[in-house]
Backbone as a ProteinNet text record, in pm:
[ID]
protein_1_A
[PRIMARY]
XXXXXXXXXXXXXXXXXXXXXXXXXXXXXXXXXXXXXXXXXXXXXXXXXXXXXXXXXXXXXXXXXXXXXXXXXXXXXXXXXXXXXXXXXXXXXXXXXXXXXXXXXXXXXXXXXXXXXXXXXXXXXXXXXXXXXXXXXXXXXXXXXXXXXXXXXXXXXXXXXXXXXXXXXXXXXXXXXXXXXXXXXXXXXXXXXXXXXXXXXXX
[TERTIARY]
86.9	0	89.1	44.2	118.9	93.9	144.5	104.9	-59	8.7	-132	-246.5	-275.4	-349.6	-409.9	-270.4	-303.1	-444.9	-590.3	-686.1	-669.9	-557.8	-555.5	-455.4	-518.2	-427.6	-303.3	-173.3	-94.5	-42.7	-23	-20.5	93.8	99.1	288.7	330.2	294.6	367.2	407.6	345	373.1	508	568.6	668	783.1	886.4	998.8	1066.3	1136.6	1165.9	1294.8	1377.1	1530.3	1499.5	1472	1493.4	1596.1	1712.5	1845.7	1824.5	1770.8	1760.3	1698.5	1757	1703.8	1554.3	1459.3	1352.5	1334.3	1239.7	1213.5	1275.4	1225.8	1295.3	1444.1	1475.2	1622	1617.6	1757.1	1768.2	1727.9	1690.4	1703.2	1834.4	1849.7	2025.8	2032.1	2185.6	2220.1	2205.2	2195	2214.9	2328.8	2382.5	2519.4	2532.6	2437	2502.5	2522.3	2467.6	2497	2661.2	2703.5	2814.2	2901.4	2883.5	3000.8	3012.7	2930.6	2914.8	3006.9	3058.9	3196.6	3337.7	3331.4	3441.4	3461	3333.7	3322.5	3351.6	3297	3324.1	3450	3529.8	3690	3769.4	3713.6	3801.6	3772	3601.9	3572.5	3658.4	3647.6	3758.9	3863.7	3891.5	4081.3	4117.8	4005.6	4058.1	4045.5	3947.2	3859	4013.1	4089.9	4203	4324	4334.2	4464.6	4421.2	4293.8	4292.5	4322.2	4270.4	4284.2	4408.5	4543	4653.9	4746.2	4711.1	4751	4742	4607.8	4606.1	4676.1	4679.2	4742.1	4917.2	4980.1	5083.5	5129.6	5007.1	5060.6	5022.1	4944.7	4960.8	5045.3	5135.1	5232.2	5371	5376.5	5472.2	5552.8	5525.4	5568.7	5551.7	5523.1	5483.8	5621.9	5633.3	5766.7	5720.1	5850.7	5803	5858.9	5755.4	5808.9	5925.5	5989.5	6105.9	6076.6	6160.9	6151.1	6060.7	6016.4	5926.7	5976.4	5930.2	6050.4	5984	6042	6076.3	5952.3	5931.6	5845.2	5747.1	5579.9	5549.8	5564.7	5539.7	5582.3	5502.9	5434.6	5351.5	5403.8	5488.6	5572.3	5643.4	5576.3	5615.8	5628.5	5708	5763.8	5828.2	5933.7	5978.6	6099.8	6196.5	6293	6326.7	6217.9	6235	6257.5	6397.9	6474.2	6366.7	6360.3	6270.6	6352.1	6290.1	6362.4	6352.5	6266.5	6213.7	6320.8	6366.8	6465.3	6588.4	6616.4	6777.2	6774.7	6652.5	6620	6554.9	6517.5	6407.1	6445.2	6349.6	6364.8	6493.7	6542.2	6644.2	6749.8	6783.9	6903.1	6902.4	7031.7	7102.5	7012.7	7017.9	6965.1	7080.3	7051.8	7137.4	7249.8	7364	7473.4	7497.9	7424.5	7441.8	7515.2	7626.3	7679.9	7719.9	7712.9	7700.7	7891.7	7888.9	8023.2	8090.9	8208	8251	8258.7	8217.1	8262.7	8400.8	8425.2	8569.4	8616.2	8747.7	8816.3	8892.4	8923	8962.8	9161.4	9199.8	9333.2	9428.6	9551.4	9597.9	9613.6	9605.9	9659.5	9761.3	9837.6	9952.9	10051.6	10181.4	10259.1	10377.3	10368.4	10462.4	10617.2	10616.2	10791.9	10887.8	10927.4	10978.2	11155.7	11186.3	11284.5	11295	11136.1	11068.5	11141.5	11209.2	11251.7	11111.8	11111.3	11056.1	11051.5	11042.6	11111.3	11004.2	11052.1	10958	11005.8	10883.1	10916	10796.8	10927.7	10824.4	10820.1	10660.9	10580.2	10491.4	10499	10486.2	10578.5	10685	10795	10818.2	10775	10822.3	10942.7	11038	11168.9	11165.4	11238.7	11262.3	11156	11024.4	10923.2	10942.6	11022.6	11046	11119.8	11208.5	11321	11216.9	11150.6	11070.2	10985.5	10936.9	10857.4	10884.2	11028.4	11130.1	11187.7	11189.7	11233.9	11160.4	11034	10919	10919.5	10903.9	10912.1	11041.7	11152.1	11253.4	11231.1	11186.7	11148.9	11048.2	10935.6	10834.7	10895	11040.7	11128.8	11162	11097.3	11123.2	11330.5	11355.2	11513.5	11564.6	11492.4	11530.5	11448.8	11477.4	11387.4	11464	11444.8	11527.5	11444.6	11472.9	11404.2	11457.4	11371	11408.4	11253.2	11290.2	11169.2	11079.8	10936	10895.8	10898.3	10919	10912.1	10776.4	10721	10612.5	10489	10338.8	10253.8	10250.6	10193.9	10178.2	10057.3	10009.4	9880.7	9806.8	9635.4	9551.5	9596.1	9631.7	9592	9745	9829.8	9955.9	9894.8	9956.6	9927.8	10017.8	9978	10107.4	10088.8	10207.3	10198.8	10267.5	10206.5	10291.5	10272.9	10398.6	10372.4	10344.8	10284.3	10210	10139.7	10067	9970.8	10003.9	10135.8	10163.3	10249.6	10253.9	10296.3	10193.2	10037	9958.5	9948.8	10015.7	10008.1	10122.6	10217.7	10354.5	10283.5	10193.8	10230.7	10116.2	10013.8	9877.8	9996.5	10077	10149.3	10230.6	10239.3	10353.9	10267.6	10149.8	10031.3	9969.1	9960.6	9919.4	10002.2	10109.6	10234.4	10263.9	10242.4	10219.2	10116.5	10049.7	9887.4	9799.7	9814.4	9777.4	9672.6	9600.9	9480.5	9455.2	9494.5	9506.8	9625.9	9592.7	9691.5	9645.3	9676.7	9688.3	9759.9	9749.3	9851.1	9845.7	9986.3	10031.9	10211.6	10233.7	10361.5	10416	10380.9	10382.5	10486.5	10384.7	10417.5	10470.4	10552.7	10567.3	10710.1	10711	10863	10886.5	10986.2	11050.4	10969.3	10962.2	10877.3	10799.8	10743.3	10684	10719.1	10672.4	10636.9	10524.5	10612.4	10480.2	10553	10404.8	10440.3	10297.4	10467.2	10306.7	10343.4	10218.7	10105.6	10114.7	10151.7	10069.6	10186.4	10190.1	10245.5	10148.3	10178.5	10054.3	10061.5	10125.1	10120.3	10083.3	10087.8	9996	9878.3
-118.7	0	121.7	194.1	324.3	454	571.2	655.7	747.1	718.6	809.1	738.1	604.3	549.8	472.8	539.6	535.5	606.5	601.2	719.1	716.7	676.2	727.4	833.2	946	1075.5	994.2	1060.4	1048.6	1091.9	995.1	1042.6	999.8	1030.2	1032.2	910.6	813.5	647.5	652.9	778.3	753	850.9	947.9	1017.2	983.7	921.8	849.4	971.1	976.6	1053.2	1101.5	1057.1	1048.3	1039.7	1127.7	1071.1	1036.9	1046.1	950.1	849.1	797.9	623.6	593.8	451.8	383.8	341.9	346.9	315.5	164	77.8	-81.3	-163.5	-317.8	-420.3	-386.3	-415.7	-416.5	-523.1	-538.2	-630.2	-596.6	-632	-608.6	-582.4	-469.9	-478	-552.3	-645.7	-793.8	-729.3	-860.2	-818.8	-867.9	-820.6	-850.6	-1018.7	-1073.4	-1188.2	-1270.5	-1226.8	-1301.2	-1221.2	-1137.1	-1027.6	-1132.3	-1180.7	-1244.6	-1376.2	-1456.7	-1586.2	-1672.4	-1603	-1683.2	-1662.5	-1560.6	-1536.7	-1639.3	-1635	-1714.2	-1867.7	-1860.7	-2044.8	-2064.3	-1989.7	-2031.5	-2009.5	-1900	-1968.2	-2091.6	-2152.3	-2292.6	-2330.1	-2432.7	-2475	-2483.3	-2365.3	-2365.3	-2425.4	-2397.1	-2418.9	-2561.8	-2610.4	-2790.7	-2868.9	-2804.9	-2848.2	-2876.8	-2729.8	-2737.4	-2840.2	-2822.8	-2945.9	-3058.5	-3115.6	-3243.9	-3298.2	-3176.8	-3167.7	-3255.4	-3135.9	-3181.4	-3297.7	-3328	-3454.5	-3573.2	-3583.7	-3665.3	-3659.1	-3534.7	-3504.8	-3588.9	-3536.3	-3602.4	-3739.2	-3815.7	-3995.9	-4047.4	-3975.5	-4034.2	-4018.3	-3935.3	-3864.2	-3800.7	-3693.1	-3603.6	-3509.6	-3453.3	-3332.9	-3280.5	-3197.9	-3083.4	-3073.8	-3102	-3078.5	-2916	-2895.1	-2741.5	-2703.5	-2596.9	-2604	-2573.9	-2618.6	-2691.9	-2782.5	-2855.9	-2948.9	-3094.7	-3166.3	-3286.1	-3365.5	-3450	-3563.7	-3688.9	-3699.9	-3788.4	-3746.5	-3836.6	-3727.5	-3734.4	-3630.6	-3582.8	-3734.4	-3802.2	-3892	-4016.7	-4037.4	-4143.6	-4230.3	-4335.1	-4408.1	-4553.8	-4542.3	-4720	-4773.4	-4897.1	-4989	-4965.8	-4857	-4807.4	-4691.3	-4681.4	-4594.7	-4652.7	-4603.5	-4688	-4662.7	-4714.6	-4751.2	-4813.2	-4750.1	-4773.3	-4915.3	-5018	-5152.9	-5248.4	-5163.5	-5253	-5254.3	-5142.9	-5151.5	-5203.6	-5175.2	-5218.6	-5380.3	-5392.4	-5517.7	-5642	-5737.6	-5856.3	-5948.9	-5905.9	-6015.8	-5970.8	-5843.1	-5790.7	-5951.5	-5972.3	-6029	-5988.4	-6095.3	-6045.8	-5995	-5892.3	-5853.7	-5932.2	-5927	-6031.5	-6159	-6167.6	-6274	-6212.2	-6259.4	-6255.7	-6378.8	-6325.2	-6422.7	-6479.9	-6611	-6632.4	-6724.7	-6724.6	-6789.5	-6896	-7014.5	-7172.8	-7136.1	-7226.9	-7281.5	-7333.4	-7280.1	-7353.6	-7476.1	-7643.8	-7665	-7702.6	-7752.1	-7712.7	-7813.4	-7765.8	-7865.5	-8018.3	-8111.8	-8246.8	-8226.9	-8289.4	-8299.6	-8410	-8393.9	-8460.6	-8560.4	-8659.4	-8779.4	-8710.5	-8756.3	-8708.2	-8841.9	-8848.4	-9003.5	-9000.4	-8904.5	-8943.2	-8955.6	-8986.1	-8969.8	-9120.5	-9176.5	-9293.4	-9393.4	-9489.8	-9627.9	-9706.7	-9771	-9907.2	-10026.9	-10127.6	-10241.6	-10335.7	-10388.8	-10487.6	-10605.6	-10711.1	-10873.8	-10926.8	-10897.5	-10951.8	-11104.8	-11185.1	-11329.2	-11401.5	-11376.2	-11438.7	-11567.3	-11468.7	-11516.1	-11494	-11522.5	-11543.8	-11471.9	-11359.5	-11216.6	-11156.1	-11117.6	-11131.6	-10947.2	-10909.3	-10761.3	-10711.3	-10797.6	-10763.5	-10774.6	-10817.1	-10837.8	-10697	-10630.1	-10529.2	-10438.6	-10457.1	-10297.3	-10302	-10368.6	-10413.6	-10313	-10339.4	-10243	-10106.8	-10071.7	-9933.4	-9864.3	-9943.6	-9845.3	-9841.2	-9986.2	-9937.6	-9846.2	-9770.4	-9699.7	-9537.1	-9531.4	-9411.6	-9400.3	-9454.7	-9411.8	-9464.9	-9319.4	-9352.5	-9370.5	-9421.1	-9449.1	-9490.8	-9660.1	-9754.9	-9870.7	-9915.2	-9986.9	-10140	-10268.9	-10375.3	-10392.9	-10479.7	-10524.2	-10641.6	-10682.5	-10796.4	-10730.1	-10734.5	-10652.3	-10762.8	-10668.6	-10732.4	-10679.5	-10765.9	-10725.6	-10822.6	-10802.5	-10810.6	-10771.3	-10863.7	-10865.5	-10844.2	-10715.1	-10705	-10778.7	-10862.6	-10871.5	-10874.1	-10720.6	-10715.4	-10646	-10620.7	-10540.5	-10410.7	-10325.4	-10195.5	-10096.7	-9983.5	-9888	-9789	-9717	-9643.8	-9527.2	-9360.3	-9261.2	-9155.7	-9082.9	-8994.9	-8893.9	-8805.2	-8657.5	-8604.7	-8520.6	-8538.9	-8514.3	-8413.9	-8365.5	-8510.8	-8670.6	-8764.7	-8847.6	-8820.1	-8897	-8928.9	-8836.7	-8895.2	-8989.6	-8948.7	-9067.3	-9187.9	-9191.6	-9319.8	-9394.4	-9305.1	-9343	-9386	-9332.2	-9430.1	-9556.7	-9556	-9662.4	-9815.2	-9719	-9877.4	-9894.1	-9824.3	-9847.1	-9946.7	-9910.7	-9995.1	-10098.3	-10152.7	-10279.2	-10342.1	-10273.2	-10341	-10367.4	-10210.8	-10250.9	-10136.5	-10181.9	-10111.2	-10031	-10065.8	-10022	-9902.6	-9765.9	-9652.6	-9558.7	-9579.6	-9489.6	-9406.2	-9312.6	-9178.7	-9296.6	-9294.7	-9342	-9281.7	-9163.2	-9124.1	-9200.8	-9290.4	-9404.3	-9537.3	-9577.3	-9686.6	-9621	-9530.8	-9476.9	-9420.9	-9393.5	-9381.3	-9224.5	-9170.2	-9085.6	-9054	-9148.9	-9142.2	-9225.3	-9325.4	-9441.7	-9570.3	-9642.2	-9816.2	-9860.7	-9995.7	-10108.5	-10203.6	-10229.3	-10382	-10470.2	-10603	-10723.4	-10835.7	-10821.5	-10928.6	-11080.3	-11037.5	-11141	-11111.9	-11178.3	-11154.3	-11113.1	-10960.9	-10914.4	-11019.8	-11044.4	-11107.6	-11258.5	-11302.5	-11429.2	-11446.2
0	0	0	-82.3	-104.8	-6	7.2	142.2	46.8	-70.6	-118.1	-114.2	-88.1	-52.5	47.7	182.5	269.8	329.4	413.2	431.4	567.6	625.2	789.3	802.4	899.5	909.1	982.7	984.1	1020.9	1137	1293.2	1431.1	1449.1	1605.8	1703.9	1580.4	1604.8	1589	1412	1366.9	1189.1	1177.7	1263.2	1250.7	1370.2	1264.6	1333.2	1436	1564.8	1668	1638.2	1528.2	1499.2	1319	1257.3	1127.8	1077.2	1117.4	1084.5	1109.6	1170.9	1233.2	1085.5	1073.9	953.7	986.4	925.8	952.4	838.4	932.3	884	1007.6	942.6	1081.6	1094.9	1233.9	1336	1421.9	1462.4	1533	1696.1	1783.7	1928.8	1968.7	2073.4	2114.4	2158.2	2208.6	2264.9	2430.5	2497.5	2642	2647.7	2773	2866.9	2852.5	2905.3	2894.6	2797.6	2674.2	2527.9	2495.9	2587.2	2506.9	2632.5	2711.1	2829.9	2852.1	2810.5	2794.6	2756	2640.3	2539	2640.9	2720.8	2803.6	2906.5	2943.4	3092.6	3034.5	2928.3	2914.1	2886.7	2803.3	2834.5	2917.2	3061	3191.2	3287.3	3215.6	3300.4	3246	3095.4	3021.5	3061.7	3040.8	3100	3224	3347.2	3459.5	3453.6	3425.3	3409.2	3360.6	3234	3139.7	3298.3	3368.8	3428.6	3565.9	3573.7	3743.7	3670.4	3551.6	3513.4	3443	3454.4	3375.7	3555.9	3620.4	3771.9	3818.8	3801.2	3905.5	3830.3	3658.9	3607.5	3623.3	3636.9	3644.1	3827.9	3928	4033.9	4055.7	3980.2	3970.7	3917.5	3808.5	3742.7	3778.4	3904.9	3994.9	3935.4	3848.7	3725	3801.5	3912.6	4005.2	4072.7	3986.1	4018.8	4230.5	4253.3	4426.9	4471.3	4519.7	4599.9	4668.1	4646.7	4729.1	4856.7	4927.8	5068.1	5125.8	5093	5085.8	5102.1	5170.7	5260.9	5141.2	5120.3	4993.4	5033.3	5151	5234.5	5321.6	5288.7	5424.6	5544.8	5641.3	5758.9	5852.2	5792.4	5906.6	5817.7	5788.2	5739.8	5843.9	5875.2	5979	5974	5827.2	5769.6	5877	5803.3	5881.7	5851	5738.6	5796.9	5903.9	6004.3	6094.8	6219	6273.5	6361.1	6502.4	6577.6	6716.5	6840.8	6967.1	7049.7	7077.2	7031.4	7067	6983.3	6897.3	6809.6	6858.4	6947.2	6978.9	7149.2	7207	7351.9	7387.4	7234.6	7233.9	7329.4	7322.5	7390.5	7344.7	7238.6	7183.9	7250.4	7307.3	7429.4	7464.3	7544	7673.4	7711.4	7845.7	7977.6	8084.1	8177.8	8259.3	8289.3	8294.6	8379.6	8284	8210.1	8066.7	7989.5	7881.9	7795.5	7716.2	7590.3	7462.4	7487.9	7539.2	7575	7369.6	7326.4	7258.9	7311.3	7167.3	7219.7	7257.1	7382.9	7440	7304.5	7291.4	7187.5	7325.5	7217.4	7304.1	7319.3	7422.6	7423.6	7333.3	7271.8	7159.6	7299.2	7175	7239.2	7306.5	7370.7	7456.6	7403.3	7376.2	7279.1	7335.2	7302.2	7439.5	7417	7531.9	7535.5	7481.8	7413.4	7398.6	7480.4	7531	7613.9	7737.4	7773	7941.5	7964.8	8114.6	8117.4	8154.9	8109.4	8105	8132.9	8264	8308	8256.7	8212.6	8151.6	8291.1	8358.7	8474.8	8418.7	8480	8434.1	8579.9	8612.5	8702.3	8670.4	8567.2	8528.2	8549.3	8554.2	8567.3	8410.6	8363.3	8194.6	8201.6	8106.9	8041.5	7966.1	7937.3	7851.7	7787.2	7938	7877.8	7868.5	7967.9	7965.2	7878.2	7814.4	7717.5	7618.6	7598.4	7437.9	7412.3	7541.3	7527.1	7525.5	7579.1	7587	7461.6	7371.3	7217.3	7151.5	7167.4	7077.6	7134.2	7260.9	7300	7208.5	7200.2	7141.4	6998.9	6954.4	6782.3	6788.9	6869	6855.8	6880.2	6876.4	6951.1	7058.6	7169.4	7298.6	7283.6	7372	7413.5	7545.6	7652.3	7745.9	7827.6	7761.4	7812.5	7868.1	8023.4	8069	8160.9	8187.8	8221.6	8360.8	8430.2	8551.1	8570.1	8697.9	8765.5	8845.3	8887.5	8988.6	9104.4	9217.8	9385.7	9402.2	9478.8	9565.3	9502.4	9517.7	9464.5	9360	9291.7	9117.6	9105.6	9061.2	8995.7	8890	8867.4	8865.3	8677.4	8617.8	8486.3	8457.6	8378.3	8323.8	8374.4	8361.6	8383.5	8373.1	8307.4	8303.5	8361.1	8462.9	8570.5	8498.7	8561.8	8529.6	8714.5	8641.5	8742.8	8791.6	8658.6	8690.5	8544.2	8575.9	8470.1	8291.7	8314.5	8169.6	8118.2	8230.4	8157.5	8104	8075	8033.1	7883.9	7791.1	7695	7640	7703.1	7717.1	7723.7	7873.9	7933.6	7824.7	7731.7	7636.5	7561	7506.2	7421.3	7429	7525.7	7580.4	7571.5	7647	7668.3	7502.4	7459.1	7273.3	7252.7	7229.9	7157	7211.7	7355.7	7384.2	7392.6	7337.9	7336	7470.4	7567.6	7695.7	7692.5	7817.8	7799.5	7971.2	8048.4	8172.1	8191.3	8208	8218	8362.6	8484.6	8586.7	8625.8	8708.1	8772.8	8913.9	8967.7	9045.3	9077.6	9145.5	9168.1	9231.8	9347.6	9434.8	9348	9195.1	9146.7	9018.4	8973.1	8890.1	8848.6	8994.7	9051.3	8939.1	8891.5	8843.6	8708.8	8625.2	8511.4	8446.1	8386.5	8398.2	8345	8429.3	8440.2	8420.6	8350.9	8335.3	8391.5	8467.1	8536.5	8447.7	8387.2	8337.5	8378.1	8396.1	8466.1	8375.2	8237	8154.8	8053.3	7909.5	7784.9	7708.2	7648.7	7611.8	7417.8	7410.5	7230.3	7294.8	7370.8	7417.4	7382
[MASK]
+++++++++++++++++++++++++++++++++++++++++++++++++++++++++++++++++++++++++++++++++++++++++++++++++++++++++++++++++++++++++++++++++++++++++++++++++++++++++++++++++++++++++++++++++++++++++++++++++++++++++++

């Protein structure tokens, strides 16, 4: 419709207030929050990006540590943490106890083979003392001498010594004649040791 064929007079609403203003459809002005919206959503974003940058950074233990900041935490109370129960504990000694070393024990004791020897024939065999004083000297002994015994004749041969550092002498003496009876007797022993036999020990 044209204005000349418009037939309504023309009131307020037909004369624009600004005739510079373009007259016809316009847009509505925007509000604030269509103009701030785009802002706000890229500092959620961003922040949403950096918590979830973090927490992956600190599961993978990629987390730069702060300076001064102890390496462990403060309520760290493993089992390399020394305790008074470990150095006081029950496995201590007990008072007045101590962990003693085995006794080592003392070397053997070594025959003297120039200890004297008397071979006595108490059977009254026939060179039954000479035969045994034969072997003592092939076994080393060097001062080995015979005679008869007086007195009572003991029961079994026997070889007599006369103090204790002569016991392994007199262990040898009775080995090598094949005797088995060895006593301390200073009494029957006289100076260094005797055998008195009873018997022929190769009988």
């Amino acid at each position: 419709m044209s204005k000349a064929e418009y037939s309504y007079p023309e009131d307020e609403f037909d004369v624009p207030s600004n005739p510079d203003v373009p007259r016809g459809v316009h847009r509505a002005p925007r509000s604030a929050w269509s103009r701030w919206w785009p802002f706000l959503l890229v500092v959620v974003l961003a922040a949403s990006s950096a918590y979830v940058a973090v927490n992956l950074a600190a599961r993978n233990g990629d987390l730069p540590s702060l300076p001064g900041a102890s390496d462990s935490p403060s309520t760290d109370t493993g089992a390399d943490a020394p305790t008074d129960t470990a150095s006081d504990g029950a496995t201590a000694p007990a008072d007045g106890a101590t962990e003693s070393a085995p006794a080592e024990e003392p070397p053997a004791a070594t025959p003297v083979m120039d200890t004297p020897v008397a071979v006595l024939n108490a059977a009254k065999i026939g060179g039954l003392a000479g035969a045994q004083a034969e072997k003592l000297t092939a076994a080393g002994f060097t001062a080995v001498t015979t005679g008869n015994f007086t007195g009572t004749a003991p029961d079994d041969s026997v070889v007599y010594y006369a103090a204790e550092d002569q016991k392994a002498t007199a262990d040898l003496v009775a080995s090598t004649l094949g005797l088995t009876v060895v006593t301390l007797s200073p009494a029957d022993a006289g100076t260094g040791i005797t055998v008195v036999l009873a018997s022929d020990p190769d009988a």
